[in-house]
C-alpha positions as CSV (number, residue, x, y, z in Angstrom):
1,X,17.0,-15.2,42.7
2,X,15.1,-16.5,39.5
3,X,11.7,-14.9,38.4
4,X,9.1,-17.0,37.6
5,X,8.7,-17.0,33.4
6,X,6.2,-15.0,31.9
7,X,2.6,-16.2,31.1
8,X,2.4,-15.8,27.2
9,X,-1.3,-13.9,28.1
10,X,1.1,-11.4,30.2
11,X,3.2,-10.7,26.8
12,X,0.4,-10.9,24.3
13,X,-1.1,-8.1,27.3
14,X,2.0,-5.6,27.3
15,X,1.7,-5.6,22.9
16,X,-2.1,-4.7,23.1
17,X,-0.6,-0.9,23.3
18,X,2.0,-1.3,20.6
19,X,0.2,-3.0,18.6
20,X,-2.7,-0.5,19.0
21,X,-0.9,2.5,18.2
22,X,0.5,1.1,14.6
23,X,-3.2,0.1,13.5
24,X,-3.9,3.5,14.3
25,X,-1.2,4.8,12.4
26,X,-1.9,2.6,9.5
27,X,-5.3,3.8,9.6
28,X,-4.5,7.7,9.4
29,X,-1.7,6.9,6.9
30,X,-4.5,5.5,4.2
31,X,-6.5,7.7,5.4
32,X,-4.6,11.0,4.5
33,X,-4.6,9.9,0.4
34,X,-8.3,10.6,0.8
35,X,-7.9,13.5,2.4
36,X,-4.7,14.6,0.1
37,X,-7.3,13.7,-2.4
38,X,-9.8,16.2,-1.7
39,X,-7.6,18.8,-1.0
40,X,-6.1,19.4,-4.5
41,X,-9.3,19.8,-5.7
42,X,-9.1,23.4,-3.2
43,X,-5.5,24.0,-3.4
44,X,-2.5,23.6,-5.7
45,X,-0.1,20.3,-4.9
46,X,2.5,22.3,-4.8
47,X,1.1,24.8,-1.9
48,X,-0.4,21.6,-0.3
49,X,3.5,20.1,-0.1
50,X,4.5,23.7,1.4
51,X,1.3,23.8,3.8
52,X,2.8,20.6,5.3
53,X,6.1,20.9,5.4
54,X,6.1,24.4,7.3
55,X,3.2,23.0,9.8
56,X,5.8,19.9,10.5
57,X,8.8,22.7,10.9
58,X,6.9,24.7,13.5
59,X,5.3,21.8,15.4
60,X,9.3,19.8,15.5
61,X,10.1,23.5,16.8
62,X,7.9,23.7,19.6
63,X,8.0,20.1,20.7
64,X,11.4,19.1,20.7
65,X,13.3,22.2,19.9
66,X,16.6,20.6,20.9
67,X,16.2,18.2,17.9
68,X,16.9,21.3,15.8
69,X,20.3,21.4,17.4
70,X,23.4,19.4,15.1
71,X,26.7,19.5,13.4
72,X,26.7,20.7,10.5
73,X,27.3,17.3,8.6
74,X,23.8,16.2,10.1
75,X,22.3,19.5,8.7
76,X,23.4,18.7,5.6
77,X,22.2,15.4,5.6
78,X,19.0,16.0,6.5
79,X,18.3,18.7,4.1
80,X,19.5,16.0,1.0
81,X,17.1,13.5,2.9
82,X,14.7,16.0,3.1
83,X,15.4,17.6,-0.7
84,X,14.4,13.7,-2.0
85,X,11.4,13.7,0.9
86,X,9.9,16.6,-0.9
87,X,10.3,15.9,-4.3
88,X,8.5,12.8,-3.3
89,X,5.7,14.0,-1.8
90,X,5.5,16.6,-4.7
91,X,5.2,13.9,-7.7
92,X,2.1,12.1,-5.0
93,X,0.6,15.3,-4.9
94,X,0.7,16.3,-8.3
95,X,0.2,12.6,-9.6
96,X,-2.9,12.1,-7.3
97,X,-4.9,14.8,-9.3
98,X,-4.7,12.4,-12.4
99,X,-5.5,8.8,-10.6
100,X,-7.6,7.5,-7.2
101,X,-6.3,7.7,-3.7
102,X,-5.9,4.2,-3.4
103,X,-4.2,3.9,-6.1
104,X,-1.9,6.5,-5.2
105,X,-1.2,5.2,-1.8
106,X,-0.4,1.6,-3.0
107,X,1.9,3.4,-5.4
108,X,3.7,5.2,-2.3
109,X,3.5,2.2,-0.7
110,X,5.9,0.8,-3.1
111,X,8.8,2.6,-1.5
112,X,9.4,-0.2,0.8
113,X,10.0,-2.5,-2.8
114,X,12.6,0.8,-3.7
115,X,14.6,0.7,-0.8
116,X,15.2,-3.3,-0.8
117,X,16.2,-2.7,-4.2
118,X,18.6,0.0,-3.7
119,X,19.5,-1.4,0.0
120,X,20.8,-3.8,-2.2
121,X,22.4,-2.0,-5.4
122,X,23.7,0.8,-3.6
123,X,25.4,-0.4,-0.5
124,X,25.8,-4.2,-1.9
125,X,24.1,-5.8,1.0
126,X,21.7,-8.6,0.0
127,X,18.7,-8.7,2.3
128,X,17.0,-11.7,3.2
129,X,15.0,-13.9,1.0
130,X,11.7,-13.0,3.0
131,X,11.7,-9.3,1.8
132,X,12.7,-11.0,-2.0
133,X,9.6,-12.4,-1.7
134,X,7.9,-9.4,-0.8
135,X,9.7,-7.6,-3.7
136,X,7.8,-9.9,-6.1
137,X,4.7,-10.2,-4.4
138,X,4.8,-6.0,-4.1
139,X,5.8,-5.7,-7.5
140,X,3.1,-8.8,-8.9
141,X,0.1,-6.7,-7.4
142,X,1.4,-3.2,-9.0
143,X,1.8,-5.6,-12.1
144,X,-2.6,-6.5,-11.5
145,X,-3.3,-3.1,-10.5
146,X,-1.3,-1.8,-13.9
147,X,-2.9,-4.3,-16.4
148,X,-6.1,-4.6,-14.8
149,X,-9.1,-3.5,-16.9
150,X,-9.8,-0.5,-17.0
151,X,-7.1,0.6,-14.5
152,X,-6.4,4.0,-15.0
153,X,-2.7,4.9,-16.4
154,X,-0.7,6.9,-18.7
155,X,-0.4,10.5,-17.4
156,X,-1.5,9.3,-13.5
157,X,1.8,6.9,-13.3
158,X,4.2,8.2,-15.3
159,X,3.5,10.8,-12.2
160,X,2.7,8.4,-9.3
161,X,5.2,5.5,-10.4
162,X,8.5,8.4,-9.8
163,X,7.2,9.3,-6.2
164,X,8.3,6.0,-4.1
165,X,12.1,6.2,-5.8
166,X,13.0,9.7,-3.8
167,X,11.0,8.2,-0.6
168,X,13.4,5.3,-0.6
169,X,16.7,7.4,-0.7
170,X,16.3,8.8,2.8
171,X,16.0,4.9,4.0
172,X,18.9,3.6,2.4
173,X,21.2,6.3,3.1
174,X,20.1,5.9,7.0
175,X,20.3,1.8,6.4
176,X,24.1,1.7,7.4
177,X,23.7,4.1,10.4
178,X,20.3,3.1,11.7
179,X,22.1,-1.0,12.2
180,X,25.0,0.5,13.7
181,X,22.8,2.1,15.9
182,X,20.5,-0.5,16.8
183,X,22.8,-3.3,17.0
184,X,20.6,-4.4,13.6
């Protein structure tokens, strides 16, 4: 027995929620620069980066405690993947005293240029032209915000510009497994 095809109102319907919950996402990521912002104006980066971390260990703990169960060769994993997580998040923190949130954020933001790079350099698999063009158009508007007059620089990025580099590690060590995974 055949089904009748879906109205394309039915699927653009059953996306509202999806689509919903990344706008919200989006909208809390930019939003915590400005937050991150105000905060090391009351509290060391460094303390900040610990504050975090331990608040995510305990609430991972509580809510899914059997994620905390894994071979050893996973631990280690994700305490490398972690390591480069943290170091990131320690050069935003510290960098985002010297330079604006947005600023900061786009910087961050530039991860997803890092890890199409290294995707490629690293594992030698050449991704699509599409995200080539994002690459330049990514790296053209980091170009605008660098040159721009009276764009703030020197001390701010030479912080800022290091923090997408160890945010992109974690990704392209998981790129091989995560397509294995999901039939990608």
């Amino acid at each position: 027995m055949s089904s009748a095809p879906e109205h394309p109102a039915a699927r653009r319907l059953s996306s509202l929620p999806a689509a919903s919950a990344l706008l919200l996402i989006a909208m809390l990521w930019g939003s915590s620069y400005f937050m991150n912002k105000a905060l090391v104006g009351m509290m060391p980066p460094g303390d900040i980066t610990a504050v975090r971390f331990t608040m995510s260990a305990i609430v991972l703990a509580l809510v899914a405690p059997r994620a905390l169960r894994m071979s050893r060769r996973t631990l280690l994993q994700g305490i490398a993947m972690g390591t480069a997580y943290g170091i990131a998040q320690l050069f935003l923190m510290f960098g985002i005293v010297h330079t604006s949130a947005s600023v900061s954020g786009f910087l961050t933001g530039m991860y997803a240029v890092f890890t199409a790079v290294m995707v490629a350099l690293i594992l030698r698999r050449n991704p699509p032209p599409r995200v080539w063009i994002s690459v330049g158009l990514a790296t053209a508007a980091l170009g605008v915000l660098t040159l721009a007059p009276g764009a703030t620089g020197g001390l701010a990025w030479a912080i800022c510009c290091p923090s997408p580099q160890p945010l992109a590690l974690p990704r392209t060590s998981c790129s091989p497994t995560c397509s294995s995974t999901n039939g990608g």
